[in-house]
C-alpha positions, 0 to 999 in steps of 0.5 A: 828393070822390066815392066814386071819386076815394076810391081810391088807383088812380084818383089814381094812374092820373090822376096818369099820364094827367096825365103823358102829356098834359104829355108829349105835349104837350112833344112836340107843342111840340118838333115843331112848332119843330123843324119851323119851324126848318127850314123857316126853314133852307130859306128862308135857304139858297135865299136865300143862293144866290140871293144868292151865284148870281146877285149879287141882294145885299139886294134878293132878300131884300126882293123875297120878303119883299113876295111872301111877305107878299102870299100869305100876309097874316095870316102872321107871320114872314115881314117884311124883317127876318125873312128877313134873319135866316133868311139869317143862321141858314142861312149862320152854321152851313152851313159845318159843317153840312148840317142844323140842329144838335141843340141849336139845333132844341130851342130857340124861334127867338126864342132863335136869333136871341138867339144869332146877334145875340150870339155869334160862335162856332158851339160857344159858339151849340151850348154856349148852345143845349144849356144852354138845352135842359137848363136851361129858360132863357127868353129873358131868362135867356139874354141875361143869361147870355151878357152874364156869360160863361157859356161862360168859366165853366161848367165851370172850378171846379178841384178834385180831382173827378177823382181823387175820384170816378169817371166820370163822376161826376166828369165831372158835377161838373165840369161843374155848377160855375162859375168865377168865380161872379157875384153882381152882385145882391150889394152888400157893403162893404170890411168884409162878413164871411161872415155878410154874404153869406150873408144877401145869397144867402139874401134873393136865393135865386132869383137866387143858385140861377139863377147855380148852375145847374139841379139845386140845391135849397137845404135851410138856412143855418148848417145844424147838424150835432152831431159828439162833442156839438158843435154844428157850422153849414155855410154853406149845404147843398145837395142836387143832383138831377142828381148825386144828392149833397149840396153844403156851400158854404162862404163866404168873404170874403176871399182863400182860406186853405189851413186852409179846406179841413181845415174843409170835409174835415170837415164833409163826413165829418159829412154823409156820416155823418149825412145820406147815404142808401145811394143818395147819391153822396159829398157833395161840397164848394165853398169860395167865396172873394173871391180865391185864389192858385194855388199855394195851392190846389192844394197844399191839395188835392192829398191830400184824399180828400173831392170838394171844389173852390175858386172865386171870386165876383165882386160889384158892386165886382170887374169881370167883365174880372178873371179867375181866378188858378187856373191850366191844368192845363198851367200847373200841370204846368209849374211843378210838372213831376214833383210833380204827375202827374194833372192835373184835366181842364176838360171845356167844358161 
């Protein structure tokens, strides 16, 4: 170490410069796709038109693919194969779009091709696209997450966020949690118990944070807490980057019980005590359960203060096709007519 490198405002000012290369660097990247998207954008619309105009079909396609290699020979992304798919990202959003969607310019074209191969709608591609922007998702996580149908799930943890918090707090919440919550890396018998989980997402801790989402940094299992000299252990406590809280999950092996969430209630008034900085916003809560009847939830909730919510985990043994017993607000409303006035709002996320 040299006498310079000594100093705290050369470390600090390396640390910046550092910052603004990456920076620069993330930028450069960004506009460099953004600028190939739309040059394949431009290709698939005049290859639709002469597809469409003229009635040349298929063989348009293949005829400037030939060209386009002669001319360009050490060029790649210009095969058969490739300008069949530049059609294809052209003629699957132009119907609502003049131009290349937001999100869909901010991810690599390998990722478009990913989505228009395996997603039919255009806001599940916009919704993919944008979770891919803000998650970091390569390729493989992004196949691997639309195989377990994020867009059903992202969003749909239904809890009392949004008489609990306020916007968009609550917002946030509702859009970082999942319902159900697929840990197919899982492998339980008839018989797991709590323990037996927590010790299967403890050992598969970069599998079970990737199903949680961005923002959760996980700080300890059978995390102890003292309240009137008892000891006290949460599931798994978590802090959140993006909401700026902590999260208590607690895990349960079978259906859920309305007297689990007295438990949580409590443990999270412990956390807001003992660990909540000044700028933390209120720690919130996740009972995840094997199974939940509806009308038990929400009759649980209905008058806790604390932001907690209920979801469902679906494992080796339970197929994705089983869906959520939790019903829509609408549902609810109906059953329920005037003893339930504000109804949670499900925002897609």
């Amino acid at each position: 170490m040299t006498e310079i490198t000594r100093h705290t405002d050369y470390r600090q000012a390396l640390a910046a410069i550092k910052q603004r290369i990456q920076t620069s660097q993330t930028r450069a990247v960004l506009a460099v796709n953004a600028e190939l998207l739309s040059l394949y954008w431009d290709i698939g619309r005049q290859l639709d038109v002469l597809q469409r105009e003229r009635a040349w079909g298929s063989a348009v396609v293949e005829q400037m693919a030939l060209d386009l290699q002669a001319t360009y020979p050490g060029m790649k992304g210009f095969s058969r194969t490739s300008l069949f798919a530049m059609r294809q990202f052209y003629a699957f959003f132009s119907p609502q779009f003049e131009i290349v969607p937001q999100p869909v310019g901010q991810i690599p074209w390998g990722h478009v091709r990913t989505l228009l191969s395996k997603v039919k709608s255009v806001d599940q591609v916009l919704l993919y696209a944008q979770a891919c922007t803000e998650h970091g998702w390569s390729r493989t996580v992004l196949e691997w997450q639309i195989a377990q149908r994020f867009h059903e799930r992202a969003g749909q943890a239904v809890g009392n966020f949004a008489k609990t918090l306020p916007a968009p707090q609550s917002e946030l919440v509702q859009q970082s949690l999942k319902d159900p919550y697929v840990f197919d890396f899982l492998t339980l018998a008839p018989q797991a118990v709590e323990r037996d989980i927590e010790n299967q997402l403890v050992a598969q801790i970069t599998r079970f944070l990737l199903e949680l989402g961005k923002g959760f940094a996980f700080l300890g299992r059978q995390y102890p807490l003292v309240v009137n000299d008892r000891d006290y252990f949460l599931d798994l406590l978590f802090y959140h980057a993006r909401l700026k809280c902590y999260v208590v999950i607690e895990l349960k092996a079978g259906a859920f019980k309305p007297e689990y969430v007295g438990k949580l209630n409590f443990y999270l008034s412990a956390v807001d005590d003992q660990l909540r900085a000044a700028d933390d916003q209120p720690t919130i809560g996740l009972i995840l359960c094997k199974d939940k009847d509806k009308l038990d939830v929400e009759y649980a909730l209905r008058d806790i203060h604390k932001p907690m919510g209920v979801s469902s985990f679906i494992t080796k043994d339970i197929p994705l096709s089983v869906q959520s017993q939790l019903p829509t607000v609408e549902e609810i409303e109906t059953e329920l007519t005037a003893l339930i006035q504000d109804g949670e709002k499900a925002p897609d996320a």
